[in-house]
C-alpha positions in Angstrom: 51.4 29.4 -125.4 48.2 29.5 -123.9 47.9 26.4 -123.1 51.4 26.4 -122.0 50.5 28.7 -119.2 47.3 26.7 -118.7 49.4 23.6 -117.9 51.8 25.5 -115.8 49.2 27.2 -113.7 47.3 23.8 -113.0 51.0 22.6 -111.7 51.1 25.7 -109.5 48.2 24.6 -108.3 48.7 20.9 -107.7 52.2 21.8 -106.3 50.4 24.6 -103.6 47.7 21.7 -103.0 50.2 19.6 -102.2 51.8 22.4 -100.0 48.3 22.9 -98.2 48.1 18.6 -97.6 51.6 18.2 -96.2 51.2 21.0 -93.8 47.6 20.3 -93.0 48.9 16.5 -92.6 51.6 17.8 -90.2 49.6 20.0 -88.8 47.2 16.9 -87.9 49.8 14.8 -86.7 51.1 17.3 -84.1 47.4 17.7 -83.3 47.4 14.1 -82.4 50.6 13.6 -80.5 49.3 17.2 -78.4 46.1 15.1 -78.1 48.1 12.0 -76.9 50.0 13.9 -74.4 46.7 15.8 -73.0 45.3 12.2 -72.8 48.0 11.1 -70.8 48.4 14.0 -68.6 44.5 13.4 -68.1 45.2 10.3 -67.1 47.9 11.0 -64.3 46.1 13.6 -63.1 42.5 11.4 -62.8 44.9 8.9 -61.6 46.4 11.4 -58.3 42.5 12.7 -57.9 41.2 9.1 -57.9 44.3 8.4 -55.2 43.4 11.5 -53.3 40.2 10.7 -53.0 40.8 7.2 -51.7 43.2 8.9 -49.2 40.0 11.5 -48.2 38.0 8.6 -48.2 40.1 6.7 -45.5 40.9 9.6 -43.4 37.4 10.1 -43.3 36.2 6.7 -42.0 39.2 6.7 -39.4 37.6 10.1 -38.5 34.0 8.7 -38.3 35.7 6.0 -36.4 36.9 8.7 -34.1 34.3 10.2 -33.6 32.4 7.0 -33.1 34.9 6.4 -30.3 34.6 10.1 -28.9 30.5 9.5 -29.0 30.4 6.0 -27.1 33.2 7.9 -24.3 30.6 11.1 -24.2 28.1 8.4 -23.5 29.8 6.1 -20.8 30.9 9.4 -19.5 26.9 10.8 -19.6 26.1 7.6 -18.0 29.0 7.8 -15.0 27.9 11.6 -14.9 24.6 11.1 -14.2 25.8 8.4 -11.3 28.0 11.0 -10.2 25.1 13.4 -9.7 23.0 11.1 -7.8 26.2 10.9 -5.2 26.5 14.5 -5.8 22.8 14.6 -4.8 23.1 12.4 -1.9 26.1 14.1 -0.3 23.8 17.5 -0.8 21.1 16.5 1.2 23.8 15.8 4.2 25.2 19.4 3.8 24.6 21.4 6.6 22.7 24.6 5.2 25.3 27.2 7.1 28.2 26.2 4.4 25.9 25.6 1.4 25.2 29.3 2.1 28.7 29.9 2.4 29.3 28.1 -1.0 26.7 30.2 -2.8 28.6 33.3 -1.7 32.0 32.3 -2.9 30.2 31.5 -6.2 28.6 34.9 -6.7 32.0 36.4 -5.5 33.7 33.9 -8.6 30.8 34.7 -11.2 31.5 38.5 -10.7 34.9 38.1 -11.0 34.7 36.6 -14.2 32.6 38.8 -15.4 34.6 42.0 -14.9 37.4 39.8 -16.5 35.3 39.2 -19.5 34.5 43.0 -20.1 37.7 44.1 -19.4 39.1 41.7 -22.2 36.9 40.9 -25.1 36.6 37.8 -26.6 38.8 37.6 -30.2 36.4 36.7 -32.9 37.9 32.8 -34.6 36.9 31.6 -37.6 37.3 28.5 -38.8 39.6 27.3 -42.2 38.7 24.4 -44.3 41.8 22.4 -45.6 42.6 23.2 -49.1 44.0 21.1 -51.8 47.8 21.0 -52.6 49.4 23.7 -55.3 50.3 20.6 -58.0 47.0 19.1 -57.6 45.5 23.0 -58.3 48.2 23.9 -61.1 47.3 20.4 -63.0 43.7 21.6 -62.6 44.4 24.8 -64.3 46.3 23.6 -66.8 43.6 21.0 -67.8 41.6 21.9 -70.5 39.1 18.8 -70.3 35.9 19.7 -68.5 35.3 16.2 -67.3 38.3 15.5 -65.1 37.8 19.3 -63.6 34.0 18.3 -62.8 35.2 15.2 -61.3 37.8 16.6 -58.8 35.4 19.9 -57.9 32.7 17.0 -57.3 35.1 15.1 -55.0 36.1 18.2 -53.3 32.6 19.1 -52.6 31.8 15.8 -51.1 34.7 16.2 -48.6 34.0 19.5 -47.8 30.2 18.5 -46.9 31.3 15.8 -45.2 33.7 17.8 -43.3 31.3 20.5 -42.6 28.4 17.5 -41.4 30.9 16.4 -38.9 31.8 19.6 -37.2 28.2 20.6 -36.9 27.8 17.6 -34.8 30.3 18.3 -32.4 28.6 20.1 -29.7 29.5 24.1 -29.0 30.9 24.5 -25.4 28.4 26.8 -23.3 29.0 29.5 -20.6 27.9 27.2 -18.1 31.2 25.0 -18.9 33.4 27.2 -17.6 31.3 27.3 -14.1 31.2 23.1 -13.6 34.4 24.1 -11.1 32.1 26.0 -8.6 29.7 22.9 -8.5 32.4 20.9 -8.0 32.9 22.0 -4.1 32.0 19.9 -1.6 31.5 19.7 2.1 32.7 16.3 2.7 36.6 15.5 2.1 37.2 12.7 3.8 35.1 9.5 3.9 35.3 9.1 7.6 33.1 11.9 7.3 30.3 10.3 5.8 31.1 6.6 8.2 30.3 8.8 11.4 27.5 10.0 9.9 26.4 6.3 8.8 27.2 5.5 12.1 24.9 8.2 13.7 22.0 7.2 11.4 22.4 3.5 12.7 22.2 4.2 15.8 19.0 6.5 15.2 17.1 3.5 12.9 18.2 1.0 16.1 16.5 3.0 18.6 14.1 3.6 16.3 13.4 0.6 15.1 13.6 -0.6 19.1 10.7 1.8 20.0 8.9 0.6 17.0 9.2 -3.0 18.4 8.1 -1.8 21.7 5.2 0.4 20.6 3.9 -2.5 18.9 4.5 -5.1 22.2 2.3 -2.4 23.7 -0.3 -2.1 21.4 -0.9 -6.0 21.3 -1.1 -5.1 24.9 -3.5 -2.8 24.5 -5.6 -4.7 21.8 -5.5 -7.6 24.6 -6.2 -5.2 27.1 -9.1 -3.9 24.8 -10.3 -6.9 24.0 -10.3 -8.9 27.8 -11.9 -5.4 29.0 -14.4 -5.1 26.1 -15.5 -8.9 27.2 -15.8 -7.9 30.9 -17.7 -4.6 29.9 -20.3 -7.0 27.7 -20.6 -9.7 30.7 -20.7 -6.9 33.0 -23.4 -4.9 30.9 -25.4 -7.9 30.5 -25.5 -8.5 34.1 -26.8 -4.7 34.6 -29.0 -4.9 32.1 -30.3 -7.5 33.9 -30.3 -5.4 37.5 -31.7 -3.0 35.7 -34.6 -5.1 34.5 -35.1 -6.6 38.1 -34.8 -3.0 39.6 -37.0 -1.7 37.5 -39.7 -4.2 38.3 -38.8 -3.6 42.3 -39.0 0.3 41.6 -42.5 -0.2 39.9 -44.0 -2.5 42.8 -42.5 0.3 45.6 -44.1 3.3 43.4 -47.3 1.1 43.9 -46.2 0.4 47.5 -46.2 3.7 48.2 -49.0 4.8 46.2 -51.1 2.4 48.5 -49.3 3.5 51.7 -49.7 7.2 51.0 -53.4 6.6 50.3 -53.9 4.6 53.6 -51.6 7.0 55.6 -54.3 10.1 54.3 -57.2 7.6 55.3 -55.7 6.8 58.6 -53.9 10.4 59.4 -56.4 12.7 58.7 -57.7 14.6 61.6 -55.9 12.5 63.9 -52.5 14.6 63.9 -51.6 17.7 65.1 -48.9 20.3 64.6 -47.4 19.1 67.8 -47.4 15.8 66.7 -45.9 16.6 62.8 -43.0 18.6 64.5 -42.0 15.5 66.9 -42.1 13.3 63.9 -40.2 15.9 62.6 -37.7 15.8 64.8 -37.9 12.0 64.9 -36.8 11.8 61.5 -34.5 14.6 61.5 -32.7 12.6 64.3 -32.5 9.5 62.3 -31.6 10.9 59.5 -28.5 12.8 61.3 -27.6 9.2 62.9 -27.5 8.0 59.1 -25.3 10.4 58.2 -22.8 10.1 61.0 -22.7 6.4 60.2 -22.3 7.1 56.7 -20.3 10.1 56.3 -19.1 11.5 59.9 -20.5 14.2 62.2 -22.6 17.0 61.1 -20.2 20.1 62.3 -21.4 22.4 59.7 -25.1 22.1 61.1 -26.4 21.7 57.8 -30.3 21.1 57.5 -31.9 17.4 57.2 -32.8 18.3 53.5 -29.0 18.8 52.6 -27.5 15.7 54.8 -30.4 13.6 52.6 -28.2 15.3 49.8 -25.3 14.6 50.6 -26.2 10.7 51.9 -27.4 10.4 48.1 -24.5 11.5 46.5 -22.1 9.2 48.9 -24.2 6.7 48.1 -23.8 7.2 44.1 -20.2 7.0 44.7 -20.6 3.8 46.6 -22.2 2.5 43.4 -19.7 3.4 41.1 -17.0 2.4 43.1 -18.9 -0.8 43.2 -19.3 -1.0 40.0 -16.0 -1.3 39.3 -15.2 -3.4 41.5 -14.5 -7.1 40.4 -18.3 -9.1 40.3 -17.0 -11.7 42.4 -16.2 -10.1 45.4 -19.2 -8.0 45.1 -21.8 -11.0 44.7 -19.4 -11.9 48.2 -20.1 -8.8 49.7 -23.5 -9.5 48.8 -24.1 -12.5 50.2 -22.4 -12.0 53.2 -24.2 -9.0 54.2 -27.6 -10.4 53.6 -26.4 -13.3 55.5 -25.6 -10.8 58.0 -29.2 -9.2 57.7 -30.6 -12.5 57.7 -28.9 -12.8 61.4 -29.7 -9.6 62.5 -33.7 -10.0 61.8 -33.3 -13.5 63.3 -32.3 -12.1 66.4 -34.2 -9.2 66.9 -37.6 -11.5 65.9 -35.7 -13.4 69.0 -35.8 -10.3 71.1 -39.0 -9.7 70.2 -40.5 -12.9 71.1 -38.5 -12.7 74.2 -40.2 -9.0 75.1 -43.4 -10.5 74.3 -43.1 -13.4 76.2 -42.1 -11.8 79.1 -45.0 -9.1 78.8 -47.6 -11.7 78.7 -45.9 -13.1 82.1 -45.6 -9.7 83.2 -49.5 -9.7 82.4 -50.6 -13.0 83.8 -49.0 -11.8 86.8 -51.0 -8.9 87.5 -54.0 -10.9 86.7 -53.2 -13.3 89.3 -52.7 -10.9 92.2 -55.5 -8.9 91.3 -58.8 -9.0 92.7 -61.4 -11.6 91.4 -64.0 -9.2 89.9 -67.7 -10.8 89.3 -69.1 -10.8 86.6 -73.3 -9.5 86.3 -75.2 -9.6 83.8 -74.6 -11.1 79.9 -71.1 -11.7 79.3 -70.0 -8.8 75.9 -69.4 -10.3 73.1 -67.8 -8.8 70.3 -68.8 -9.1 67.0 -66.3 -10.5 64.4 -64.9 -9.2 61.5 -65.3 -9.8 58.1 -62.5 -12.5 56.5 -61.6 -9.9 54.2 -60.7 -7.2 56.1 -58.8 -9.4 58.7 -56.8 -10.8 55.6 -56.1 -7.2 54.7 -55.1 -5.9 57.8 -52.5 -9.2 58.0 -51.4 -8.3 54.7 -51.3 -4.3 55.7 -49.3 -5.9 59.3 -46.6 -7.9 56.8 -46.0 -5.0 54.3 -45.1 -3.3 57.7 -43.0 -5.4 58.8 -41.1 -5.6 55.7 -40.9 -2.0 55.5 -39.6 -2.1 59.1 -36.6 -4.8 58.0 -36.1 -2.4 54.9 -35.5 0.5 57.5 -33.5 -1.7 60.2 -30.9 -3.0 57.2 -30.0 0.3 55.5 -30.4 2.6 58.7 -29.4 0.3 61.4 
């Protein structure tokens, strides 16, 4: 019996082993076909996140492209703009200042205006919302229980999302001063005729301009010409003075010693000899002379002025004579010249002619009287004077010529 119950509970055994297999073997098998049906869900779902993501990813290069577009616009546009605001700049600089002044006050008027508006009425804060993925697409997510295909569709999300975020952070924020580009906007000119009759003015100002331009420079050729003709005269004529000068200074030097000599024979020959009687007729003489001078020279003397003081004046007419001679043209002054020293020339020859004739007729005059007069007889040793010495009859002739040209002298520039 006891090994009766032995047997039977080894059976009991086998048969609740057998149990446990058959259970655990259906047990495994629904395990599997749970598994197969996860796997395949899996599958679908990596399948509609691998689909999704291609659809991000095409969105998001037409986007880029977009935005590509959008950026090469914004830069033709930055490009025209900045044309724009040279024209802009242009027609500013030919605004009359009374209306830009006018402008600026409407602007302050508009910018205070929108100001009270903007306290008045506060601004309602926005924010922004990022698109979200669909309910099936989260629901499958939730319902997965494999980490991998999660981590794959929170990693694709991410990447969208930054992508996303990237591109709006390059757009650019609109600024206060947006809303103001319609006060810089204004402008005086409205019509184009506007700017053609300015044009128009401004041609005619750069003609005329540009005529006296042409004509200032016809007369400063002129002028250089002028200059230059003037500058050769003044060198010819300077040389030629120079050359006066020279001469006249050689003449001046042989006068001084002239009348260095003359004044020393005049105090040889004067002293003692003359009184005050005689000075003052000499005097008076001169004064006389001097006065006819001056009446030829300058007119009569109805001021009375004194002999000192017509000298003065004679001078100073006869500076002005040389300067206006001076600029005078050399030829006809080296024809004045000549003619008056031809005329000099005559003048001398005919008063030596008078002269001679005077002379003449005083030694008839002379010869006469000696032949009516008495026939006187002569007693005794004839007188015989004694004869000078060769030098000082050479120096007396020399003393008689210097006198004589001293008296020519006088008779040309008195007479």
């Amino acid at each position: 019996s006891s090994g009766i119950n032995a047997e039977y509970g080894e059976e009991r055994k086998l048969e609740k082993a057998e149990q446990f297999l058959e259970e655990d073997a259906m047990m495994f098998d629904e395990f599997l076909k749970e598994n197969d049906k996860n796997s395949v869900e899996a599958i679908k779902q990596a399948e509609q996140e691998t689909k999704a993501k291609m659809e991000k990813v095409s969105e998001i290069k037409k986007i880029q492209a977009q935005i590509t577009a959008l950026k090469s616009e914004i830069s033709k546009n930055e490009d025209q703009l900045k044309e724009y605001q040279t024209y802009k700049k242009f027609l500013e600089n030919l605004t009359p200042v009374e209306w830009k002044g006018e402008r600026e006050k409407r602007r302050a008027v508009r910018r205070a205006d929108r100001k009270k508006k903007k306290v008045e009425e506060p601004p309602t804060p926005t924010t922004p919302t990022l698109p979200t993925s669909s309910g099936k697409r989260s629901s499958i997510s939730k319902s997965n229980p494999r980490g991998s295909v999660i981590s794959r569709r929170k990693q694709s999300q991410a990447d969208g999302e930054s992508m996303v975020s990237g591109m709006s952070a390059e757009l650019p924020v609109p600024s206060e001063d947006d809303y103001e580009s319609d006060d810089s906007c204004e402008l005086f000119f409205t019509d184009p005729q506007q700017l053609l009759n300015i044009f128009a003015e401004l041609e005619e100002q750069n003609l005329s301009l540009i005529q006296n331009s042409q004509e200032t420079e016809e007369a400063l050729d002129e002028m250089k010409q002028t200059i230059e003709t003037t500058k050769a005269k003044m060198n010819k004529e300077t040389e030629v003075l120079k050359s006066q000068i020279t001469s006249l200074e050689s003449q001046i030097a042989a006068e001084e010693e002239k009348s260095r000599e003359l004044e020393h024979k005049s105090k040889m020959f004067s002293y003692g000899h003359y009184e005050g009687d005689g000075q003052e007729k000499m005097l008076e003489l001169l004064n006389e002379k001097v006065e006819e001078v001056y009446r030829s020279c300058i007119g009569d003397n109805e001021a009375n002025i004194s002999t000192l003081q017509m000298l003065t004046n004679i001078e100073n007419r006869l500076e002005e004579l040389f300067e206006h001679i001076e600029m005078m043209p050399q030829e006809k002054v080296e024809l004045a010249e000549k003619a008056k020293e031809k005329e000099r020339r005559l003048k001398l020859r005919e008063e030596k002619r008078e002269q001679q004739r005077l002379h003449q007729e005083e030694r008839v005059r002379k010869a006469l009287e000696r032949a009516k007069a008495d026939p006187k007889v002569q007693t005794g040793k004839r007188l015989v004077f004694r004869s000078k010495p060769p030098e000082v009859q050479k120096k007396k002739t020399d003393v008689v010529d210097k006198r004589n040209e001293e008296d020519e002298e006088l008779a040309y520039y008195f007479s």
